[in-house]
MIBAGU-128414 format. One record per residue (C-alpha): residue number from 1; x, y, z. Coordinates in Angstrom, 2 decimals, padded with zeros to 5 digits. Layout:
> nr,x,y,z
> NUM,X,Y,Z $
...
This chain:
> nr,x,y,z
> 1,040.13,015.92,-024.63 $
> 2,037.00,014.52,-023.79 $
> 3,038.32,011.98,-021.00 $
> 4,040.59,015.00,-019.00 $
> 5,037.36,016.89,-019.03 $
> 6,035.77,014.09,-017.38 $
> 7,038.81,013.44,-015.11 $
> 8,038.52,016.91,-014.17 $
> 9,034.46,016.69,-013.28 $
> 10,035.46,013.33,-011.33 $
> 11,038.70,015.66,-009.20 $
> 12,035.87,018.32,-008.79 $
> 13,032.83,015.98,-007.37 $
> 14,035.34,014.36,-005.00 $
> 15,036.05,018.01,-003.16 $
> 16,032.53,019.09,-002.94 $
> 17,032.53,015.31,-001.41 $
> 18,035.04,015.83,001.03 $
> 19,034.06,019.48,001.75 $
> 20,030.28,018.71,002.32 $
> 21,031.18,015.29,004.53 $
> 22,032.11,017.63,006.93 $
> 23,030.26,019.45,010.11 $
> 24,027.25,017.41,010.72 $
> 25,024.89,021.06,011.54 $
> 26,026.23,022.81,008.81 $
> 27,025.44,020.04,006.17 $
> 28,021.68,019.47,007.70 $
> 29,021.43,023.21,007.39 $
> 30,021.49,022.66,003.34 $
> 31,019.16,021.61,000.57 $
> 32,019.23,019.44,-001.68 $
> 33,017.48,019.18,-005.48 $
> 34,016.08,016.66,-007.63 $
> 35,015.83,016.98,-011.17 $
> 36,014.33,014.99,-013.73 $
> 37,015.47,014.05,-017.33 $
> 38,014.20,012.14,-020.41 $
> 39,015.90,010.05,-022.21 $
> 40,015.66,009.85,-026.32 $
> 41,017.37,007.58,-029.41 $
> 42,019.00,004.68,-029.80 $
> 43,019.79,003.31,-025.97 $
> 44,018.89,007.08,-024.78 $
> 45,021.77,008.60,-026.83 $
> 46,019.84,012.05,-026.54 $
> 47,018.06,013.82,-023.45 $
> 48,015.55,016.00,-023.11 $
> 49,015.19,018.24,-019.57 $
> 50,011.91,018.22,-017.97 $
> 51,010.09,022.18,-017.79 $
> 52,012.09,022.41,-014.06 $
> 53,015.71,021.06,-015.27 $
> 54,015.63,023.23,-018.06 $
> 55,015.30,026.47,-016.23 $
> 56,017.33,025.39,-013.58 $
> 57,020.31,024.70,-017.06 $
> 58,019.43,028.16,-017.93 $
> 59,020.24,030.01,-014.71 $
> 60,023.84,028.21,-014.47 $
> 61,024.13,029.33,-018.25 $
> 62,024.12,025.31,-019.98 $
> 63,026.36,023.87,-016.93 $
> 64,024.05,021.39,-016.15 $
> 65,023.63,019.92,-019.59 $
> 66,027.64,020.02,-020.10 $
> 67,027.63,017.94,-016.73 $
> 68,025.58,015.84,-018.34 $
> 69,027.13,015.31,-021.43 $
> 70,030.91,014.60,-019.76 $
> 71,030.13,012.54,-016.71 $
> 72,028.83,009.53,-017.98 $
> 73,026.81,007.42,-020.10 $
> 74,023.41,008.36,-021.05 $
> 75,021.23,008.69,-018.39 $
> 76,018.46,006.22,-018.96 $
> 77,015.64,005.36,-017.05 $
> 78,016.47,004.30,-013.36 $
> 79,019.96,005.87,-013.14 $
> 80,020.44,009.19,-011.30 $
> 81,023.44,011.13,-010.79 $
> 82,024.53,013.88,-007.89 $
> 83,026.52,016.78,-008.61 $
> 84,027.89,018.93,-005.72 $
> 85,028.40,022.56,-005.45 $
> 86,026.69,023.43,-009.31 $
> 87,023.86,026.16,-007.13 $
> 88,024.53,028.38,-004.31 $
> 89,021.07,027.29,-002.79 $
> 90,021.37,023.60,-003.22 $
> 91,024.59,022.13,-002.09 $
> 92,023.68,018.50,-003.93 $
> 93,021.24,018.20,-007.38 $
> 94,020.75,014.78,-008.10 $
> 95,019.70,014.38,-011.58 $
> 96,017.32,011.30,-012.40 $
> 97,016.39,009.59,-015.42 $
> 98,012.77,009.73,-016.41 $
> 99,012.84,007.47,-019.62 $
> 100,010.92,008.33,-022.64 $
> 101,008.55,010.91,-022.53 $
> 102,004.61,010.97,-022.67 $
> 103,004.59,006.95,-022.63 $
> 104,001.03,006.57,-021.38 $
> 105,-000.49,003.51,-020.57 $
> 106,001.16,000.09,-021.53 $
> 107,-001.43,-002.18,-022.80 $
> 108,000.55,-005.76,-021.69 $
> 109,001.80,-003.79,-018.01 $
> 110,-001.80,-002.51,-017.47 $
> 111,-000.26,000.81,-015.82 $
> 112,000.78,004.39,-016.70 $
> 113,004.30,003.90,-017.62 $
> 114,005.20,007.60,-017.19 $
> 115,003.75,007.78,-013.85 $
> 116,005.76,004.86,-012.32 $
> 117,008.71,006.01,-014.33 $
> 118,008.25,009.26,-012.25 $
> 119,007.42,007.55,-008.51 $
> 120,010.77,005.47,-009.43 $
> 121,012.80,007.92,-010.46 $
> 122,012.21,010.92,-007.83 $
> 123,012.30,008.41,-004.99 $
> 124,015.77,006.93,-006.32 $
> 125,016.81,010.75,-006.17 $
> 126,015.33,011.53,-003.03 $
> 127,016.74,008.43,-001.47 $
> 128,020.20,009.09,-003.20 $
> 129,020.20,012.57,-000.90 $
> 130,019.16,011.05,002.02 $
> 131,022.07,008.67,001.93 $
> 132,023.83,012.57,001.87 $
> 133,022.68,013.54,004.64 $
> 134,020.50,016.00,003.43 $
> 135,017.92,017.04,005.34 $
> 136,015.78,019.26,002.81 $
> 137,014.76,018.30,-000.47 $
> 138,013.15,020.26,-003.43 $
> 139,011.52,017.70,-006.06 $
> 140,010.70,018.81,-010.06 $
> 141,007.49,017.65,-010.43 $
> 142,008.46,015.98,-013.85 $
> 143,004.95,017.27,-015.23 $
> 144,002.92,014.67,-013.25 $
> 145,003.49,016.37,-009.48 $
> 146,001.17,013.83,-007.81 $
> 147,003.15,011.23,-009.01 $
> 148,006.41,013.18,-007.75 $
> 149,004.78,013.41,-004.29 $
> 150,003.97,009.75,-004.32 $
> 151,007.17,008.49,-005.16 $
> 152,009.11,011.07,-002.94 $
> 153,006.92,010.22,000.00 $
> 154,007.14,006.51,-000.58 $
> 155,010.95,006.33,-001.39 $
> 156,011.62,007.82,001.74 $
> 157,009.35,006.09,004.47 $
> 158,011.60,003.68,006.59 $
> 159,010.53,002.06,010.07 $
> 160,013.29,002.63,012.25 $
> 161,011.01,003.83,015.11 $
> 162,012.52,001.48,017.76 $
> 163,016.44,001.25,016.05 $
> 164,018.60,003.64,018.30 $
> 165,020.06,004.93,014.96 $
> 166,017.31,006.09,012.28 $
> 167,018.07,007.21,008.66 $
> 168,018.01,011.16,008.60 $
> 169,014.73,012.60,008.50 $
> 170,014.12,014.20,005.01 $
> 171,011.39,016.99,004.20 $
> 172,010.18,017.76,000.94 $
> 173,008.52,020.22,-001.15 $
> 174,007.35,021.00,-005.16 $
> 175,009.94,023.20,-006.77 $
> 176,009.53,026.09,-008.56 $
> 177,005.84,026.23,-010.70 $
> 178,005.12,022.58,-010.19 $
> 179,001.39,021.69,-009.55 $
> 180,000.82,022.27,-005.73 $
> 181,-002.43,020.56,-005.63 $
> 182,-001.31,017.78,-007.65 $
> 183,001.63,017.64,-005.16 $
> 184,-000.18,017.53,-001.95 $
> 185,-002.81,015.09,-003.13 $
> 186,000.37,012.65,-004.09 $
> 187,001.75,013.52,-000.35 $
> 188,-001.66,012.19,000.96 $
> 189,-002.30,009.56,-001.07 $
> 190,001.93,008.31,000.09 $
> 191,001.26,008.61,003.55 $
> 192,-002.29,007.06,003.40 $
> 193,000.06,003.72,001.96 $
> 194,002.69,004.37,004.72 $
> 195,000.53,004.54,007.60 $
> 196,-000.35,001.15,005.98 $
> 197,003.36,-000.07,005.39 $
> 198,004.06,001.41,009.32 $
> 199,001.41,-000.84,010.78 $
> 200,002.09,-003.73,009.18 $
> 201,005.36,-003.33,009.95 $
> 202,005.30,-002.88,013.32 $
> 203,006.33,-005.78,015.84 $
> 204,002.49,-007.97,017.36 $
> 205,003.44,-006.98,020.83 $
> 206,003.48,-003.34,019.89 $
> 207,000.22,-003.50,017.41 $
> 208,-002.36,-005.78,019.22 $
> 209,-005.98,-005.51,018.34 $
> 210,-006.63,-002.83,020.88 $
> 211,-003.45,-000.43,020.17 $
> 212,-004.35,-000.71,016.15 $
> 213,-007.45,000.59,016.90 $
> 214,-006.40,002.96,019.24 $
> 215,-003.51,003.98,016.25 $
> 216,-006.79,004.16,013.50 $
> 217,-008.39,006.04,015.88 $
> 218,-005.85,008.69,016.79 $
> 219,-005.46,008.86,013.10 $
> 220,-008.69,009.86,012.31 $
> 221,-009.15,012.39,015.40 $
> 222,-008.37,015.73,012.86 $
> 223,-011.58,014.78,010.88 $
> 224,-014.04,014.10,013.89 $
> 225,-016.53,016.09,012.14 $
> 226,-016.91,013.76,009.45 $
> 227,-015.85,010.59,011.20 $
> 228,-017.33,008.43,013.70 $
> 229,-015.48,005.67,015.25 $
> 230,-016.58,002.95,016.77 $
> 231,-014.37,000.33,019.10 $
> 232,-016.32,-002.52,019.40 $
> 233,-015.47,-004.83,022.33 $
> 234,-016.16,-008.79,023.05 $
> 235,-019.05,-008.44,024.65 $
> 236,-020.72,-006.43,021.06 $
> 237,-019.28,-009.35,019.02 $
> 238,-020.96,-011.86,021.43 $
> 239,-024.33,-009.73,020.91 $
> 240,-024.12,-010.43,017.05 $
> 241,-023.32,-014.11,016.98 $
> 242,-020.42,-013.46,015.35 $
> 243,-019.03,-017.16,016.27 $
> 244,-016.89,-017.64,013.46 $
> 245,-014.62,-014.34,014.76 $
> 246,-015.27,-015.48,018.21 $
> 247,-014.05,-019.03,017.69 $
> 248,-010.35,-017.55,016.01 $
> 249,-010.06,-014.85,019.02 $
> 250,-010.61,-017.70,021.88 $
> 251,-006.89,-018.52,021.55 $
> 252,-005.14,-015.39,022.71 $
> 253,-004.86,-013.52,025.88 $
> 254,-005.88,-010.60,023.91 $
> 255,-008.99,-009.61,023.55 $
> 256,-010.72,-009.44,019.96 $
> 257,-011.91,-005.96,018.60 $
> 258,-014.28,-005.14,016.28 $
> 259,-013.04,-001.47,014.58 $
> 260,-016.46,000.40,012.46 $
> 261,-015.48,003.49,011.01 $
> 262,-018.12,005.56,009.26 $
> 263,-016.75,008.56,006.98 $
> 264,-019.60,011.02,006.23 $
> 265,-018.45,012.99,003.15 $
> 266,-021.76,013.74,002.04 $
> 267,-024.13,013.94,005.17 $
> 268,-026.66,016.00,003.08 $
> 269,-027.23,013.22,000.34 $
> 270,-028.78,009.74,000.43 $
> 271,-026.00,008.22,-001.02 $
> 272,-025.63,004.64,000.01 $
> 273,-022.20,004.01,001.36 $
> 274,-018.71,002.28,000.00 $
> 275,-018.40,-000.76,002.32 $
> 276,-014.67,-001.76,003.00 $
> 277,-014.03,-004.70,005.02 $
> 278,-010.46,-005.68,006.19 $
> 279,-008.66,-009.07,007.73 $
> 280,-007.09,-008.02,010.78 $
> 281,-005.21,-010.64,012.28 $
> 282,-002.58,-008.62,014.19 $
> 283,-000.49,-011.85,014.45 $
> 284,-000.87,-015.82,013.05 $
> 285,000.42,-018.23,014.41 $
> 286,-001.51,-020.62,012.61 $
> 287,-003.25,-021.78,015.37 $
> 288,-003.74,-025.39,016.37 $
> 289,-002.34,-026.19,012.86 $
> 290,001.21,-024.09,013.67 $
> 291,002.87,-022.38,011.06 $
> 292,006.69,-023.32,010.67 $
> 293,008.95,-021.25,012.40 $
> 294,010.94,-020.21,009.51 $
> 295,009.27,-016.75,008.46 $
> 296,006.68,-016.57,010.84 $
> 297,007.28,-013.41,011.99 $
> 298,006.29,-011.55,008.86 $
> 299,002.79,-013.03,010.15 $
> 300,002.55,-009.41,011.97 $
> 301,001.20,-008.28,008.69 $
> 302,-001.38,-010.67,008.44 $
> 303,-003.51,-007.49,009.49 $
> 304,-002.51,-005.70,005.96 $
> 305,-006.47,-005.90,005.07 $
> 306,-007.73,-004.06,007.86 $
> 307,-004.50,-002.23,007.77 $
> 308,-004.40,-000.96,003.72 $
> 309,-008.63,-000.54,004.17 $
> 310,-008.45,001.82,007.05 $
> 311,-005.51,003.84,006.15 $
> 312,-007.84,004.62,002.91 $
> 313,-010.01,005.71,004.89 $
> 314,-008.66,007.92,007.16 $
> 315,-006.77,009.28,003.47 $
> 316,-010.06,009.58,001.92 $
> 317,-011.38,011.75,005.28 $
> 318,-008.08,013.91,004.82 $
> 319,-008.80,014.39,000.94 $
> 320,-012.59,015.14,001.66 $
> 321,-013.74,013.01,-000.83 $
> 322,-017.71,013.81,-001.50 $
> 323,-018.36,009.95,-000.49 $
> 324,-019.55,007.95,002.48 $
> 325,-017.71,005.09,003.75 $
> 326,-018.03,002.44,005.90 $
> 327,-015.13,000.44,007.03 $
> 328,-015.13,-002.55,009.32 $
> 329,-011.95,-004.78,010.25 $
> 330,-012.40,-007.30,012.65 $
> 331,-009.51,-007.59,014.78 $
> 332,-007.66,-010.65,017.00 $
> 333,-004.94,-012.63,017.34 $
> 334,-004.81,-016.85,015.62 $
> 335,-002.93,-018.33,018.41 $
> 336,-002.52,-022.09,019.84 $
> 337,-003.60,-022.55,023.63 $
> 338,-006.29,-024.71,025.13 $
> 339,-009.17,-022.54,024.32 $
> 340,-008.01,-022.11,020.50 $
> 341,-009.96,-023.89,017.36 $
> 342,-008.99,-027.48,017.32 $
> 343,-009.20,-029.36,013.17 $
> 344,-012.39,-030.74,013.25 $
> 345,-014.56,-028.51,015.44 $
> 346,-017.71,-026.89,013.91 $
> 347,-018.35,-023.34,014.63 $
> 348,-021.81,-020.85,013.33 $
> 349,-021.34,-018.08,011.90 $
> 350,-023.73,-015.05,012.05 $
> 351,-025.49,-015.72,009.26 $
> 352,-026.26,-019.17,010.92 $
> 353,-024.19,-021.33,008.63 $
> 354,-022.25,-023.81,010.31 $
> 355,-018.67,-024.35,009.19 $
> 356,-016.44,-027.10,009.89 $
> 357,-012.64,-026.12,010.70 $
> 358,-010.42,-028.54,009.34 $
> 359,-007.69,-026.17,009.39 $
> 360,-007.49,-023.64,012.28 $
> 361,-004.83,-021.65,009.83 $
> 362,-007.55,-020.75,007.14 $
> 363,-008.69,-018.23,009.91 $
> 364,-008.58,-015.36,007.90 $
> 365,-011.68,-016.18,006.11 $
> 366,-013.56,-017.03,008.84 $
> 367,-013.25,-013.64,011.03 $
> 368,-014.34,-011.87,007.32 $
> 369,-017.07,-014.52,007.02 $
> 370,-018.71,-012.55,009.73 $
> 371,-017.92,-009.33,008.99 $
> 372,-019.07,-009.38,005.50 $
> 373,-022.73,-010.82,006.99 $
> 374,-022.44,-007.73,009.59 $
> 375,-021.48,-005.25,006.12 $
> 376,-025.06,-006.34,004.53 $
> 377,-027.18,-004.56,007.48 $
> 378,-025.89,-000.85,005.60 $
> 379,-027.22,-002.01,002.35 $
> 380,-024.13,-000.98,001.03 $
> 381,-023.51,000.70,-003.08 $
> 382,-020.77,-002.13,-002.94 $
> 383,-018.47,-003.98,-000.55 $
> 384,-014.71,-004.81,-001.18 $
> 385,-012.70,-006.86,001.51 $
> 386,-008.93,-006.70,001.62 $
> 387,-007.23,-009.74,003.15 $
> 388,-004.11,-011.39,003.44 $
> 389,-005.71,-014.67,002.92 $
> 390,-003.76,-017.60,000.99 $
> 391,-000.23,-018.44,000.20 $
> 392,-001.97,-019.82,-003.01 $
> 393,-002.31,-016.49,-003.97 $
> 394,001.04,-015.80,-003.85 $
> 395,002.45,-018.51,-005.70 $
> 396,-000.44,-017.75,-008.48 $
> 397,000.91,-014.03,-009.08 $
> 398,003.38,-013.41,-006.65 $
> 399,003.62,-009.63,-005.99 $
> 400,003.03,-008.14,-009.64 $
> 401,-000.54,-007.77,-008.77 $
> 402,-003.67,-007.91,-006.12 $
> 403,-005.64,-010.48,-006.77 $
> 404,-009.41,-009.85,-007.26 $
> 405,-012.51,-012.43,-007.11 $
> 406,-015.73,-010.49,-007.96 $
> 407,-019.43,-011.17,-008.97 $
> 408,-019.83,-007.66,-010.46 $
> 409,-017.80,-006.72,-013.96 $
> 410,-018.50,-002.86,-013.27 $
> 411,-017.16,-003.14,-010.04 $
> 412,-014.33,-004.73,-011.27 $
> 413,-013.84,-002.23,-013.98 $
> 414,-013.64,000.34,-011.81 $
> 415,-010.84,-001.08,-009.55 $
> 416,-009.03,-002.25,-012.63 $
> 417,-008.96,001.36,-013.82 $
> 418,-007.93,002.72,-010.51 $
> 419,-005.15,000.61,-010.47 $
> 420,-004.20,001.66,-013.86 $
> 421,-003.78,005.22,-012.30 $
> 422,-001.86,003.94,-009.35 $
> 423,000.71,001.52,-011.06 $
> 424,-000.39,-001.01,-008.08 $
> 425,-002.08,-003.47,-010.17 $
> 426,-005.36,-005.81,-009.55 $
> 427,-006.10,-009.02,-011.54 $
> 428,-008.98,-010.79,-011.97 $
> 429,-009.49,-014.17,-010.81 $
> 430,-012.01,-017.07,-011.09 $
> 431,-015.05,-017.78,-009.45 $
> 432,-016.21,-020.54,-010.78 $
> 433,-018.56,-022.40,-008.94 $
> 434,-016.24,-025.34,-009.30 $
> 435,-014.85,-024.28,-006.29 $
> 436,-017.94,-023.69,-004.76 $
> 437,-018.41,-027.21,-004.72 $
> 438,-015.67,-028.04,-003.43 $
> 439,-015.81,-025.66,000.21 $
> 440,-020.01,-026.97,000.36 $
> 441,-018.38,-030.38,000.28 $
> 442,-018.14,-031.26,004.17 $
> 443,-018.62,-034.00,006.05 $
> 444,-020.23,-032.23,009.24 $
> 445,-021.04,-028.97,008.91 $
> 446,-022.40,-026.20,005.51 $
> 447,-019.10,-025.37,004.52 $
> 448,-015.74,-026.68,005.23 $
> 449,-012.95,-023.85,005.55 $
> 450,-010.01,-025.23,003.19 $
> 451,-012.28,-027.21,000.96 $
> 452,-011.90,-031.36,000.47 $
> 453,-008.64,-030.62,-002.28 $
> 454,-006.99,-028.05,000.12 $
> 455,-003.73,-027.97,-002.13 $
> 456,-005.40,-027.44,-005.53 $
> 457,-006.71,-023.46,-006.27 $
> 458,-006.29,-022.30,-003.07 $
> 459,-007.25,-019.15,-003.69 $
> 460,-010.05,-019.49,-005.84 $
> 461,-011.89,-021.95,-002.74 $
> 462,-011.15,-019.27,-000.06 $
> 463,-012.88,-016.73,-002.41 $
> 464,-015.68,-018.85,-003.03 $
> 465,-015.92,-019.82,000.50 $
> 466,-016.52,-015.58,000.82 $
> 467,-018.80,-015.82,-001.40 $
> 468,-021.21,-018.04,000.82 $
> 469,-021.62,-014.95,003.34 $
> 470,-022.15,-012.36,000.12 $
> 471,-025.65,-011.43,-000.62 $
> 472,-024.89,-008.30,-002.26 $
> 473,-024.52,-007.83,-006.08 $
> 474,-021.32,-005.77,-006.55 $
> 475,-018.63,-007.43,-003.98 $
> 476,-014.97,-008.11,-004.47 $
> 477,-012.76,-009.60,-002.40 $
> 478,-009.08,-008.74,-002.68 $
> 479,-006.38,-011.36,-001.75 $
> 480,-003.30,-009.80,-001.21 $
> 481,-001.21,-012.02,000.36 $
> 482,001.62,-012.04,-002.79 $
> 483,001.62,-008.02,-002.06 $
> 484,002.20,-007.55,001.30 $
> 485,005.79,-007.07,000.99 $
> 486,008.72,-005.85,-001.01 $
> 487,011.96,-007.05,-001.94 $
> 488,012.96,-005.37,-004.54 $
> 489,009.89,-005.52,-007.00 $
> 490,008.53,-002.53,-006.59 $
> 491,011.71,000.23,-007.07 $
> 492,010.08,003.11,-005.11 $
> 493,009.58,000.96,-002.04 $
> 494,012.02,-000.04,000.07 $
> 495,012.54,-003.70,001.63 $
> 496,009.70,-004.43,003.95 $
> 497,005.81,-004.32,004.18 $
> 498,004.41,-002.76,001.27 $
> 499,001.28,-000.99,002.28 $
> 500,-000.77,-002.08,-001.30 $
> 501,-002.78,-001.80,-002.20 $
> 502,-003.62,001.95,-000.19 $
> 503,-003.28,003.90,-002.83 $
> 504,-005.19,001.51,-005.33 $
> 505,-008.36,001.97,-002.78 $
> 506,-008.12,005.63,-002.55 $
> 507,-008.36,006.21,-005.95 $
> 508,-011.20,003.58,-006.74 $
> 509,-013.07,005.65,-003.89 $
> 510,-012.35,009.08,-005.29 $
> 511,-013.16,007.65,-008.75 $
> 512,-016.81,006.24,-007.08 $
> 513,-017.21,010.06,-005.54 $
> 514,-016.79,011.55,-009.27 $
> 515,-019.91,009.22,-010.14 $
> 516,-023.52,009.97,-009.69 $
């Protein structure tokens, strides 16, 4: 009995198939539904229906649940399932599973497992319509609506901008009683990551110093009562000895920019500002010292610092976050001509240290070496770089976390619980002064840039090399090189640049605006 009623569900789902497959207008013209379900027992034998599913089973009388129960195996976390032609109103439901209810935080994941069950369930759903063809969605908000929002808006985002044939648009929107406030926070604090995840992604001829700027700027235009922008051209960077940026930028026919962004959320206190400092190498090359060829062009994200710290900021200006924030990302091209770096030359930096360039491909750290000398002169609350600065990061974690190097343990809490929140996850690293020695170590100048054992912590030397142009008492510096993209790690993102860690920064800066 029980396999013709499922033979009959399986006859009925392939004419709703073939009958919605049909006239492209009339299809776009319908909505679609995602609904979200727990999953109980022994290898989820039971289910439980969120608050949304449950009244959406009650107004078709228990059909939904019967669905449930005859077309499949339990449906655990990760699966979904679409059923066509169940509502008048919405042409396709998808159903998705949420796992167990009220998980919480995982103390060995560090991260709230019901809130990236959510993210990857509602963007598998969202996604799984979008492959339909529909063009409207309506998402349960699964009792955590930001987290909804994030994973809808996040599941979703694809660059196609320059493909002649782009995935269907999809919009979105809470259904029924979810939290609306939740909900649009979650849609801000997604497209504050994909406005990361778009630049990054975007071809170096189409994002050179100038047009990212230009993009930031544009960006931030809505809040120019709160904002203040600041393009800073060669001639400023020449003014403020910033020789170490200067020496990287030399090599390309494009000029170098400087990008300051202030963010006044509270012009009528004395609060001293959240100083966030991104790498923004547009494209490496590697330099003198060339890259190889294979995989070089993902170097068009080696701007995901300045990238991931400025789309926070233009998030935390559309949030109105009760915090000021400065954010600086220094911005050029790392390429080989007869002007660039050459191994070997010494260059100053503004602080006056001299630093000898053994490898003109450990350029990252010496465009933030000036910046973060530059960040001091705001006497900042704290300062937190972003870059994507070693491969040794990478191989260390490889992209189950952001790497973090910090002199200040409450600074470090405070990200750490932030990223608890977010699901995208920091680390902490070492910064011993072992590795201190070892970038002080140079034969003709203060500090070498790759250190005398350039194979051995690579990671930990770049930070402490940082840490030679850091004054202040509660900086971290986040390497997120083994982040900046996505294979298939991270289920609510698709392949590509990932954005992280946006969303991570956000809420570390919303968490510092809750604090006295």
């Amino acid at each position: 009995m029980l396999s013709l009623r499922r033979g009959v569900l399986l006859a009925v789902q392939r004419q709703h198939c073939r009958y919605f497959s049909g006239s492209q207008n009339n299809w776009n013209a319908r909505k679609g539904l995602v609904l979200g379900v727990y999953n109980e027992g022994k290898e989820g034998s039971t289910f439980q229906l969120t608050e949304a599913t449950a009244a959406f089973d009650r107004a078709l009388s228990g059909k939904l649940t019967e669905l449930l129960k005859i077309s499949g195996p339990p449906l655990t976390k990760g699966k979904n399932r679409i059923f066509y032609g169940v509502h008048e109103d919405f042409p396709c439901v998808a159903v998705v599973g949420l796992g167990k209810n009220n998980e919480g935080v995982c103390g060995t994941e560090y991260w709230d497992t019901c809130k990236e069950n959510i993210r990857a369930a509602v963007s598998a759903g969202c996604r799984l319509l979008q492959d339909h063809e529909v063009s409207h969605v309506e998402v349960d908000g699964c009792g955590d609506a930001q987290s909804a929002a994030e994973g809808a808006v996040l599941g979703l985002f694809q660059y196609d901008d320059l493909k002649t044939k782009k995935k269907p648009r999809v919009t979105t929107q809470p259904h029924r009683s979810a939290d609306v406030a939740g909900w649009e926070k979650g849609i801000l604090y997604g497209e504050g990551q994909n406005l990361a995840r778009l630049l990054m992604e975007a071809p170096a001829n189409y994002i050179t110093p100038t047009v990212f700027a230009e993009t930031i700027e544009q960006k931030l235009s809505p809040y120019a009562d709160r904002v203040t922008v600041h393009k800073r051209p060669q001639g400023w960077i020449e003014e403020q000895n910033m020789g170490a940026f200067l020496s990287v930028s030399k090599g390309s026919e494009e000029p170098p920019v400087f990008l300051e962004l202030h963010y006044n959320g509270c012009p009528d206190h004395t609060h001293t500002p959240l100083l966030l400092v991104g790498k923004g190498i547009t494209f490496d090359s590697g330099g003198i010292s060339l890259k190889p060829s294979s995989g070089m062009d993902a170097m068009r994200a080696d701007m995901g610092g300045a990238a991931t710290v400025c789309a926070s900021i233009v998030t935390a200006a559309a949030l109105k976050l009760p915090i000021n924030i400065i954010g600086l990302a220094p911005l050029c091209e790392n390429m080989p001509s007869g002007k660039a770096n050459k191994p070997g030359d010494v260059v100053r930096a503004k602080n006056g240290k001299t630093i000898q360039v053994d490898n003109t491909d450990a350029e990252g750290r010496l465009i933030l070496a000036d910046a973060l000398c530059y960040a001091h002169s705001f006497n900042p609350r704290a300062i937190v770089n972003a870059a994507t600065l070693t491969g040794a990061m990478d191989v260390a974690l490889g992209s189950a976390a952001t790497g973090v190097f910090t002199n200040s343990d409450w600074l470090w809490n405070e990200l750490h619980k932030a990223s608890v929140m977010t699901g995208d996850r920091v680390w902490r690293m070492p910064l011993f002064q072992h590795y201190t020695r070892q970038v002080t170590d140079s034969q003709l100048a203060d500090l070498n840039n790759v250190g005398k054992y350039s194979r051995s912590g690579g990671a930990c030397t770049a930070a402490a090399f940082l840490r030679e142009f850091v004054t202040s008492p509660h900086w971290a510096h986040l390497d997120i090189a083994g982040v900046m993209s996505n294979k298939d790690e991270v289920p609510y993102l698709r392949k590509g640049m990932s954005g992280r860690p946006t969303r991570t920064l956000v809420e570390f800066a919303a968490r510092l605006a809750n604090q006295s």
